[in-house]
N, C-alpha and C positions, 0 to 999 in steps of 0.2 A: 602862638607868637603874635604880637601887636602887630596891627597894620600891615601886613606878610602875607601874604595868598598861599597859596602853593605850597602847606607844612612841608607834607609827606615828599617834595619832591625837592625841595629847598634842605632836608635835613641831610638828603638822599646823595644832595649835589656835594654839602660841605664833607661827606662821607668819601667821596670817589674823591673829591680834589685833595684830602690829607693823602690818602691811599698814593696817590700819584707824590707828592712831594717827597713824601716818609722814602718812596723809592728812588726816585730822581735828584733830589733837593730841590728842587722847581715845580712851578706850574701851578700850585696852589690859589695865589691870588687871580691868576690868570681865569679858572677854567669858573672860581665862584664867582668873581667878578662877572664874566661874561653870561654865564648861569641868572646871578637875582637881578640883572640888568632887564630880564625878562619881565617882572613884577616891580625891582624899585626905578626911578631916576639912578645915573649913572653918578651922580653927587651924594647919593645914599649909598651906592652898590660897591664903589670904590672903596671910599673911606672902610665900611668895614668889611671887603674882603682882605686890606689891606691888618686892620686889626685882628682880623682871625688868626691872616698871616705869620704875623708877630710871636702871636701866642702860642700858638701851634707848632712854632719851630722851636720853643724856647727849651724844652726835652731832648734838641740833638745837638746846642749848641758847645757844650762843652766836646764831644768827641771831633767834632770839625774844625774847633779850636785848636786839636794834638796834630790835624791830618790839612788844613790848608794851605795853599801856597800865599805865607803871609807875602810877602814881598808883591807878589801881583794884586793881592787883594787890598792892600795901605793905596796903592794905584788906583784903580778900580773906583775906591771910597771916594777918593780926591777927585775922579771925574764926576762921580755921582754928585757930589757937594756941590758943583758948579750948577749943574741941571734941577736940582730939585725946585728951587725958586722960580722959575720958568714954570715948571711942571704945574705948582699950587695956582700960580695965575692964570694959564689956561681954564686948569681945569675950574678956577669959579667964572670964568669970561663967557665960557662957552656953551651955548643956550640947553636943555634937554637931549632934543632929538640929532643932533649935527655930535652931539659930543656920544651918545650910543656909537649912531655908525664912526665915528672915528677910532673910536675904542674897540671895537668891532674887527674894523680894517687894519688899526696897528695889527691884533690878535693875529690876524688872515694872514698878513705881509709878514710876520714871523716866524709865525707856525709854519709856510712856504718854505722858505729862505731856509729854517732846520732841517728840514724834511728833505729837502734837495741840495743844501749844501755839504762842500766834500769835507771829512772829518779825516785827523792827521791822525795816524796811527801811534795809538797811546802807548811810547819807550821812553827816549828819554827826553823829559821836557824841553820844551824850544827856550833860546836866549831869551831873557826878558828885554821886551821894549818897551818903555816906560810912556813914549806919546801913543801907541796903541793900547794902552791899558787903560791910559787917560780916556780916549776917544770912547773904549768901548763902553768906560763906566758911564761919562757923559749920555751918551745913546742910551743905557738901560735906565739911568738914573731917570731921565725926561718919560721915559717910555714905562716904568714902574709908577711914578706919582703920576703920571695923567691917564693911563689906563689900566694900572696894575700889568702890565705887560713888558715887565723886563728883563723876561727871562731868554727870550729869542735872541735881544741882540747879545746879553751876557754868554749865553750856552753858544753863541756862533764864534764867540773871539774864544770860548774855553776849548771849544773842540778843538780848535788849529793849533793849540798849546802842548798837544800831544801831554796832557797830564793822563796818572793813571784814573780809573773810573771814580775810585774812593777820594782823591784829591781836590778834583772836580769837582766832584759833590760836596766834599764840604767848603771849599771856596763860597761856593753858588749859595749855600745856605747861608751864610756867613755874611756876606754881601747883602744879602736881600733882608737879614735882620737889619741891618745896618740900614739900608734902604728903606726899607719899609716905615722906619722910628723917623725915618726924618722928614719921609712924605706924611706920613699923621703928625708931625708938630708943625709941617706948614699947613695942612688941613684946617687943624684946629684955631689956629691964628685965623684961617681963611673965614672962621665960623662954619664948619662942614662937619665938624662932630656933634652929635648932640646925646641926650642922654639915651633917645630910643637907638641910637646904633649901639649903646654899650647890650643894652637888653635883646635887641636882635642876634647880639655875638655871643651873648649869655646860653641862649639857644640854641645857637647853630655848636660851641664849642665841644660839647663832647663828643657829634659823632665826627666832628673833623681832626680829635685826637686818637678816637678810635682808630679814623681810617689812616693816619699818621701813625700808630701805633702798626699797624700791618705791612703800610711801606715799608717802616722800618726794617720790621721780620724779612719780608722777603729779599730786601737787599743784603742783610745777612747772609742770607741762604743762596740767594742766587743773582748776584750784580747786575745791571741791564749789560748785554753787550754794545747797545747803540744806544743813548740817550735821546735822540732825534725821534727812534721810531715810539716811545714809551709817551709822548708828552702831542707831538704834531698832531697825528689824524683826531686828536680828541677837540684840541683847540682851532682846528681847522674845521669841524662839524657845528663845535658851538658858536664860531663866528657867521658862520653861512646862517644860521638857523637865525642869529639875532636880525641880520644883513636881510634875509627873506620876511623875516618879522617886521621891519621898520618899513620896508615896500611894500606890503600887503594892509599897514593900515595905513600908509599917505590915501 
């Protein structure tokens, strides 16, 4: 892989983060992201975990299409839309090493917040509210285009929705395609795509459909019970480790 360190362990990363998606709907750009942030700039790392993203979900999009709750997701979209322009301007504003650990610390402050926040027992969906849908999308939508990290605040307003596991999931995917297309068109405006990201995702792409291929299987087979515990302690380890990494070389 061009300019890429770390084959074996980078092919290994885009492997485990489909795995996790395929299962959860989530987490994917999160855990690659925070993963080649090791090796690239976070203006390299982002963009294309964000295109991996994309591509990777693009095999579950039609069954999440039969099984989401449109109505909270048209909400959702429309806060995301507000936030993404924000989102492109940070992220070209701000300098290398300030925007790692912030992307890092979004990840941590997430990953937290899932991990130990209460989840509503999934029967029958709660009333739609339409300024907290708004709000919630706003928060993922800033929080996906600046650090690929919006799956925390999306999965904390889906939990309390008391949806069942399968609706959830595909809301989450759904959104985050949606998401993800509009932080790579402000990206690319931004000039942050270049041709070595499409070749670096050229690379990374089949074992991250592989490992989306498997999530998938096992959610078939066996649904998570708790989405928090499937996704947290992962992105909570990889954030410490970036977080340890940026202190150990100041």
């Amino acid at each position: 892989m061009p300019a890429l360190p770390s084959l074996g362990g980078v092919l290994a990363l885009a492997y485990l983060a489909g795995a996790v998606r395929g299962y959860c709907g989530f987490g994917f750009a999160m855990l690659l992201a925070l993963g080649l942030m090791l090796v690239l700039p976070p203006l390299e790392a982002v963009p294309l975990a964000l295109l991996l993203d994309l591509i990777t979900s693009a095999g579950l999009w039609r069954r999440a299409w039969r099984l989401a709750d449109r109505d909270r997701l048209r909400r959702l979209i429309g806060g995301m839309a507000l936030a993404t322009p924000l989102g492109v301007w940070l992220m070209a504003s701000i300098p290398p090493t300030p925007l790692r650990v912030i992307v890092a610390l979004l990840a941590l402050a997430g990953a937290l917040a899932l991990l130990l926040g209460r989840a509503a027992v999934p029967n029958a969906a709660r009333e739609l509210r339409a300024g907290t849908a708004w709000l919630a999308g706003v928060a993922s939508g800033l929080c996906q285009t600046l650090a690929s990290s919006g799956g925390p605040p999306l999965m904390l307003y889906l939990l309390q929705q008391r949806l069942p596991p399968a609706v959830l999931r595909a809301t989450a995917i759904l959104f985050f395609a949606v998401s993800s297309s509009a932080a790579l068109s402000g990206l690319w405006l931004a000039g942050a795509l270049h041709a070595q990201t499409l070749t670096r995702g050229a690379w990374l792409l089949l074992p991250a459909l592989l490992g989306n291929a498997l999530g998938q299987w096992a959610f078939e087979r066996s649904p998570p019970r708790s989405m928090r515990w499937s996704v947290a302690p992962l992105l909570i380890a990889l954030s410490l480790w970036v977080l340890a990494r940026e202190t150990l070389l100041r």
